[in-house]
C-alpha positions as CSV (number, residue, x, y, z in Angstrom):
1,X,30.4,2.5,-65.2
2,X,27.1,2.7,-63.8
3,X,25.2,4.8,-66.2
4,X,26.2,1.6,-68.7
5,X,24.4,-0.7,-66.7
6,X,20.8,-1.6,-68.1
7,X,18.3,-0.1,-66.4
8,X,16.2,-3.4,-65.9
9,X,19.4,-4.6,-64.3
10,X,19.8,-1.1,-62.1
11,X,16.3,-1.8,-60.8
12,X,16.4,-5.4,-60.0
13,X,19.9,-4.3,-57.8
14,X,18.0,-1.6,-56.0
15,X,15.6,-4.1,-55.0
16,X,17.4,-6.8,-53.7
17,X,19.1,-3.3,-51.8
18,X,15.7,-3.3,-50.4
19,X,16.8,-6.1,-48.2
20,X,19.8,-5.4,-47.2
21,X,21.2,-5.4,-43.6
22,X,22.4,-1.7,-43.9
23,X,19.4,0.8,-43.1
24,X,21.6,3.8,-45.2
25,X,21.7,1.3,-48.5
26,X,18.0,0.3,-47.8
27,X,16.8,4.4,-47.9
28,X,19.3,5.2,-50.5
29,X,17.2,2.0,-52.8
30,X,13.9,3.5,-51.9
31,X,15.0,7.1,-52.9
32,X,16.7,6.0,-56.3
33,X,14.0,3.5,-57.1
34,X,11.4,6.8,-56.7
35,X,13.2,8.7,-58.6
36,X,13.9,6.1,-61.6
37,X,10.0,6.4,-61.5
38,X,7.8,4.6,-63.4
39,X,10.0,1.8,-65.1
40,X,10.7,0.7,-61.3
41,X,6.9,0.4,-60.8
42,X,6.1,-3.2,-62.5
43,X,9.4,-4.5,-61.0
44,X,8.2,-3.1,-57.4
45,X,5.3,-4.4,-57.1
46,X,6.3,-7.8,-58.2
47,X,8.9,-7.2,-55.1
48,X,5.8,-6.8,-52.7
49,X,4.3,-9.7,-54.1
50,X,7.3,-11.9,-53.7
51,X,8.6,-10.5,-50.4
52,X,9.0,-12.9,-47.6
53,X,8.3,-10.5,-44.4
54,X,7.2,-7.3,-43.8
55,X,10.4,-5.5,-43.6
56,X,10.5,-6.3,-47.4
57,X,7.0,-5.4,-48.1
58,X,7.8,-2.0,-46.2
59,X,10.4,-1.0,-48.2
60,X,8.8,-2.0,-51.7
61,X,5.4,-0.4,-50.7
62,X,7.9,2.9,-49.6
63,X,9.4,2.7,-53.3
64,X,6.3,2.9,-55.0
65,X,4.9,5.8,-53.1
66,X,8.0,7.7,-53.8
67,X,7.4,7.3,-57.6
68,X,3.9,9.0,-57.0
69,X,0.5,8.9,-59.8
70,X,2.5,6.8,-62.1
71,X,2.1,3.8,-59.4
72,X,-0.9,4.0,-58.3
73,X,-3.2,2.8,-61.6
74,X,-1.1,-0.2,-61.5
75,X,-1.1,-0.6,-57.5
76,X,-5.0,-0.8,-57.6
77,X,-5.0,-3.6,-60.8
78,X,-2.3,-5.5,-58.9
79,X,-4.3,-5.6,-55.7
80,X,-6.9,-7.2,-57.6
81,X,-4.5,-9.7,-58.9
82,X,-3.5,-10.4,-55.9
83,X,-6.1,-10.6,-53.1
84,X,-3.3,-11.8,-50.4
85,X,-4.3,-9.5,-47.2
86,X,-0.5,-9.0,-46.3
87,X,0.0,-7.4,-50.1
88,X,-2.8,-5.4,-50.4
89,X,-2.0,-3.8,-46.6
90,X,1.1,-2.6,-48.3
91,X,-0.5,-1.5,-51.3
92,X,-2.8,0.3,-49.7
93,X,-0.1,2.3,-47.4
94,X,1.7,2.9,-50.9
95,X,-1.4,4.5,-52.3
96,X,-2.3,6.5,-49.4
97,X,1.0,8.2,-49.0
98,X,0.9,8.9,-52.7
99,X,-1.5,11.2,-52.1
100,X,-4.5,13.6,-53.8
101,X,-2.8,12.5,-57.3
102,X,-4.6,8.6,-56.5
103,X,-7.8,10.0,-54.7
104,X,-10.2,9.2,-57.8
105,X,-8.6,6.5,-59.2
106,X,-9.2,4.8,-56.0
107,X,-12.7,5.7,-55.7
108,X,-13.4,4.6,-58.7
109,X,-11.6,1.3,-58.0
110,X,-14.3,0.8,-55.2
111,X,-16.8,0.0,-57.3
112,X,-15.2,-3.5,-57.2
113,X,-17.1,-6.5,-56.5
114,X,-14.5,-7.5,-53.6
115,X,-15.3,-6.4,-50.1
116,X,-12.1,-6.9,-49.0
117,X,-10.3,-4.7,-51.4
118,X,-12.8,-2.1,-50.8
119,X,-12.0,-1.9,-47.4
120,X,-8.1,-1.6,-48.4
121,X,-9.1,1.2,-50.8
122,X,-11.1,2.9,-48.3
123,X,-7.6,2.8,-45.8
124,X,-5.7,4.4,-48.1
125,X,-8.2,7.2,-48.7
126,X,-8.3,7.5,-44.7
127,X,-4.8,7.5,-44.9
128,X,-4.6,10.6,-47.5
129,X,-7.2,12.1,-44.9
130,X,-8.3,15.7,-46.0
131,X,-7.4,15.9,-49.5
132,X,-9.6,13.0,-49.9
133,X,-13.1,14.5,-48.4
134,X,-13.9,16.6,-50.9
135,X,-13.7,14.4,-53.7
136,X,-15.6,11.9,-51.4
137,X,-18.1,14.2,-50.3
138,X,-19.0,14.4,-54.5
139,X,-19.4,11.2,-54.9
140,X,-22.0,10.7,-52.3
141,X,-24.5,11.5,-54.8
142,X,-22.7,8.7,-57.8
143,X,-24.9,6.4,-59.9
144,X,-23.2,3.3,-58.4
145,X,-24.6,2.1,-55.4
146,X,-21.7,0.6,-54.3
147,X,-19.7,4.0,-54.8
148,X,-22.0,5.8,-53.0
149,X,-22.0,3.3,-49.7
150,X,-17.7,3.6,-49.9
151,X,-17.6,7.3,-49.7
152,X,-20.0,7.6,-47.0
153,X,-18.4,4.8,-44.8
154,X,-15.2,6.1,-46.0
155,X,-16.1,9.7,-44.5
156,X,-17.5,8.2,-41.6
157,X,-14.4,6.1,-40.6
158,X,-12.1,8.9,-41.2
159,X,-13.8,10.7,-38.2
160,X,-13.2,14.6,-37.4
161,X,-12.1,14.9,-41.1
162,X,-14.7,13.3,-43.2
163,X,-18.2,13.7,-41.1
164,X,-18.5,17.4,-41.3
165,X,-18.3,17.3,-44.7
166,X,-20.9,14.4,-45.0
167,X,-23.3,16.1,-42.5
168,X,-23.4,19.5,-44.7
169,X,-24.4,17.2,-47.9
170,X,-27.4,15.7,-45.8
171,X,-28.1,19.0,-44.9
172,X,-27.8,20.5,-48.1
173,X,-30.5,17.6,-49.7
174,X,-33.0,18.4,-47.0
């Protein structure tokens, strides 16, 4: 009986789930939503827009990270969309646990004129941690100025894991 139910009308259930007082049904939503993949991605994100508290945001922004590359494109449009600090937190978690797959679409997405969202973008990358520096680290040398500046603060604020690698690029342009 389930399989006949429209998958528009699937998704919307599984995120009203999202709220729901039962931590089992909540994880079983967030599993089924990721791996629905990305027809659950617009519906999602419109979730973490809407959502009334952070439990909700949790959950959505847990959703979209479990459907992985797919999200993440329209994660970094919709943070532009929506410049709310509470949404764009969440987006941000939802692209750093996404992973490598995201790393370049979100440096690229720095070259935005916001500050703000730059500083979200640069989270997530912190948040993805190693498998970010390296791609950083190349783009230290990019045409955009603004580029440039994000992946240096970016490896800066991300400590132990991003600094050696910055160091060794001064070092190697000396």
């Amino acid at each position: 009986m389930e399989d006949q139910v429209p998958a528009e009308m699937k998704i919307h259930r599984l995120i009203t789930s999202l709220s729901d007082p039962s931590i089992d049904i909540r994880h079983q939503a967030v599993k089924t939503l990721g791996e629905i993949g990305e027809a659950a991605t617009e519906p999602l994100i419109q979730a973490l827009a809407g959502a009334v508290n952070n439990d909700h945001r949790w959950y959505a922004a847990v959703a979209l990270s479990g459907i992985g590359a797919p999200a993440a494109a329209p994660l970094i449009s919709a943070m532009r969309v929506h410049p709310e600090k509470e949404f764009r937190r969440f987006a941000s978690a939802a692209l750093g646990n996404i992973g490598i797959s995201a790393v370049e679409l979100i440096i690229d997405a720095m070259a935005d004129d916001d500050r703000e969202m730059r500083g979200f973008l640069s989270l997530a990358l912190c948040r993805i941690g190693k498998p970010a520096v390296e791609p950083l680290t190349r783009r230290l040398d990019d045409a955009d100025e603004i580029i440039r500046s994000c992946a240096t603060l970016t490896l800066w604020q991300m400590g132990e894991t991003g600094l050696p690698s910055m160091v060794n690029k001064l070092k190697e342009q000396e």
